[in-house]
N, C-alpha and C positions, 0 to 999 in steps of 0.2 A: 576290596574294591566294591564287590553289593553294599556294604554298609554307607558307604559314601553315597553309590548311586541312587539308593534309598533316600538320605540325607537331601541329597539335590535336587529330586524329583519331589522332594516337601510330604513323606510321605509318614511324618508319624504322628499319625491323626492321635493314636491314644495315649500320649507321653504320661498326659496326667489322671489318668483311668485309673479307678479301682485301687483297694489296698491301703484300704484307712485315711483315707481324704476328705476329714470328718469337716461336717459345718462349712462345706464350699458355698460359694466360690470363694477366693481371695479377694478382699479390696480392687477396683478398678480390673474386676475379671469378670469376663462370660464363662460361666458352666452351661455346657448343654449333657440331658440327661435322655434317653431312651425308657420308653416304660408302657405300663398301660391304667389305662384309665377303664375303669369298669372291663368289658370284654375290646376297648378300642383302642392299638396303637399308637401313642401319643409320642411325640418330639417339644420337649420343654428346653426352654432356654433362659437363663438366670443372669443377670448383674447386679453388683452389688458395689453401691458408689463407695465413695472414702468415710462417709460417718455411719456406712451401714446398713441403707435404705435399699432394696430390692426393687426391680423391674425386671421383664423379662416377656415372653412370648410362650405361644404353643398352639401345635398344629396336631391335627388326628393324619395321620398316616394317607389314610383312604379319602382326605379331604384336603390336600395341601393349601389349596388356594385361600381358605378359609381359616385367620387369624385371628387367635385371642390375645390380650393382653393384659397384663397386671403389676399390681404394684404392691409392695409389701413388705415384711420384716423378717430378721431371724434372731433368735434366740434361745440359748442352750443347746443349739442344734434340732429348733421347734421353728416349723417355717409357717406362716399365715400369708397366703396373698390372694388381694381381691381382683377378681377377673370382670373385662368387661366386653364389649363386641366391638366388631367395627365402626357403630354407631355411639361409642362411649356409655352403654348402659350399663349397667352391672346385672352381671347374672348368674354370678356363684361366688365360691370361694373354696381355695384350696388347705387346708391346714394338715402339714404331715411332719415324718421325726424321720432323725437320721439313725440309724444300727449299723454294728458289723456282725455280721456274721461270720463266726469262729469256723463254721464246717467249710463252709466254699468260700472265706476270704474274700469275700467281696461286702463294699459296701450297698448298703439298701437303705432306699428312703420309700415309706412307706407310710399312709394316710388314706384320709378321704377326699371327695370333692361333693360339695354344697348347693346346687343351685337354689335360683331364686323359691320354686317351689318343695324346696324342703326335703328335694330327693335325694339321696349319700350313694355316692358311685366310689368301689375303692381305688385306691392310686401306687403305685408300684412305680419305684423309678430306680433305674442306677445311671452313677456317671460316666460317660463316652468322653467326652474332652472339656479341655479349657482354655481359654485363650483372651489375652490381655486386651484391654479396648476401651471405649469408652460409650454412653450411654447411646449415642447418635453413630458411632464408627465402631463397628470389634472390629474388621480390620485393619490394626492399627496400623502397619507400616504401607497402606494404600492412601494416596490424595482422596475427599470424597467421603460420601455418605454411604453406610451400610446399603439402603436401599439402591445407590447407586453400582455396585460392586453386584449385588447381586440380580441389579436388570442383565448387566454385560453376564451373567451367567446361564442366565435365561436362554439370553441370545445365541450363545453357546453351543446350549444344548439343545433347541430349534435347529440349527445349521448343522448340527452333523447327523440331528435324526431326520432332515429335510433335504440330506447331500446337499447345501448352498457351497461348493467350495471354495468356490467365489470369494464370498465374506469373510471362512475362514484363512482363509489365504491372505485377506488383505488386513487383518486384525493380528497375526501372530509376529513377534517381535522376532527379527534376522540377526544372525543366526539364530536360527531356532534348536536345540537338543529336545530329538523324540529316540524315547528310551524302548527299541524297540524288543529286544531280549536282555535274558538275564545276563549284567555284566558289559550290555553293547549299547550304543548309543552310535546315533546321525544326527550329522549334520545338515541342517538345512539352509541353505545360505538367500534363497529368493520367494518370492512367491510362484514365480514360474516352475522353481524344483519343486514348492510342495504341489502344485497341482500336478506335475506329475509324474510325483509317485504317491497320489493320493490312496491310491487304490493298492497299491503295493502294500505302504503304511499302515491303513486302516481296515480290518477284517470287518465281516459282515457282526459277529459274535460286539466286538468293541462297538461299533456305531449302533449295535443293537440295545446295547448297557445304558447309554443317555436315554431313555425310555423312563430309566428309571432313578437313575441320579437328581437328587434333590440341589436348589439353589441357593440354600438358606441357611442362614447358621452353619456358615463352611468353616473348617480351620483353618487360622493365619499365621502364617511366623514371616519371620527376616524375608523369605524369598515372593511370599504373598499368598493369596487367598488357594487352596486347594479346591477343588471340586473333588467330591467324592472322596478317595482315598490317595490322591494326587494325579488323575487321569491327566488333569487337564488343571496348570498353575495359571492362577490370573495376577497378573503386575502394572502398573504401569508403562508409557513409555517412557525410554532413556530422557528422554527432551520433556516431560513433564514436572511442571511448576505446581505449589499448592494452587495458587489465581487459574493455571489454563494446564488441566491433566488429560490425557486418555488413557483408557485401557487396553491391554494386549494380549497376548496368549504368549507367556513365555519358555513353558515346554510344555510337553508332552508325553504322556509312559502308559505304552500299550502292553506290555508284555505281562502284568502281574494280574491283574482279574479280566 
């Protein structure tokens, strides 16, 4: 019964993690990698189109709001890509190699990074997930642009660190399933029930967690985009068309972090 309600709550962010998953991504896949860049936490994100060609992103941890990008290639599991700003300038480049390490089984990708002034910062990454998509959309079984998917996540996560319950209440898809213990789940069947058992539902510790839940580079499958580790699934509505789509909050699962 938990394996399922795991399952349904979209929650296995790391299916394709670790364990010799040499030379990712796949063809028409986003890898996203965890790592560090010199002493600074970085979140990189990789795709890699059908004949081969790289694109992807990367944010420093302590600086989310601030976006690189770049484009570039792979080869024998040797990766080069040129980074530029939000202004399209170029202002590094990254070139690193893939290993496994035999002792901890885990894979490691590991290199430098170049900027324009000639400085080499080293680069440390492993892979955290993967997930199918295309250059403009990873989340593929959503209507809509990446950027779009991940404004309604923003929003998201403003409204339950802002208590708006309002707007949550009128964005989550009826019935609503919040997985409130292990094994248990509610129903929600209105917006008038979720306000109120708002406060029943939602501990101080859980609305305290969006504080720190990223918006970006979520994982996607069948059920839709995860936030976090499935807190919070974004979907569309039932009644959405590719031409005219909204988004909704289709469950909910407090009980696990």
């Amino acid at each position: 019964m938990i394996k399922k309600l795991l399952l349904s709550a979209g929650l296995m962010l790391y299916f394709f993690a670790t364990d010799a998953q040499n030379c990712l991504p796949d063809p028409s896949f986003w890898a996203d990698y965890n790592g560090w860049l010199g002493d600074k936490e970085i979140q990189l994100s990789v795709y890699k189109s059908a004949d081969g060609n790289l694109i992807g992103n990367y944010r420093f941890i302590n600086d989310e709001k601030k976006v690189f990008v770049f484009t570039g290639s792979e080869k024998n599991c040797t990766y080069s890509l040129d980074v530029v700003d939000n202004k399209n300038e170029a202002v590094g480049k990254f070139m690193f190699q893939y290993s496994f390490n035999k002792v901890t089984k885990k894979d490691i990708y590991e290199g430098v990074y170049t900027d324009n002034g000639n400085k080499r910062s080293s680069l440390r990454l492993q892979l955290s997930t993967m997930v199918g998509g295309s250059p403009t959309q990873r989340y593929f079984e959503l209507f809509g642009t990446t950027q779009e998917v991940e404004a309604f996540a923003e929003k998201i996560k403003a409204s339950f660190i802002d208590n708006d319950k309002n707007w949550l209440a009128e964005k989550c898809q009826y019935p609503l399933i919040v997985y409130f213990e292990k094994g248990k789940k509610r129903i929600i069947n209105s917006d008038k029930q979720f306000l109120d058992n708002y406060d029943k539902l939602f501990s101080k510790a859980f609305l305290e967690k969006f504080k720190k839940i990223k918006c970006y580079n979520m994982f996607s499958s069948h059920i839709g985009a995860a936030m976090n580790k499935g807190e919070v699934v974004i979907n569309h509505t039932k009644n959405s068309t590719s031409d005219k789509y909204e988004y909704c909050i289709s469950s909910i699962t407090v009980f696990l972090w």
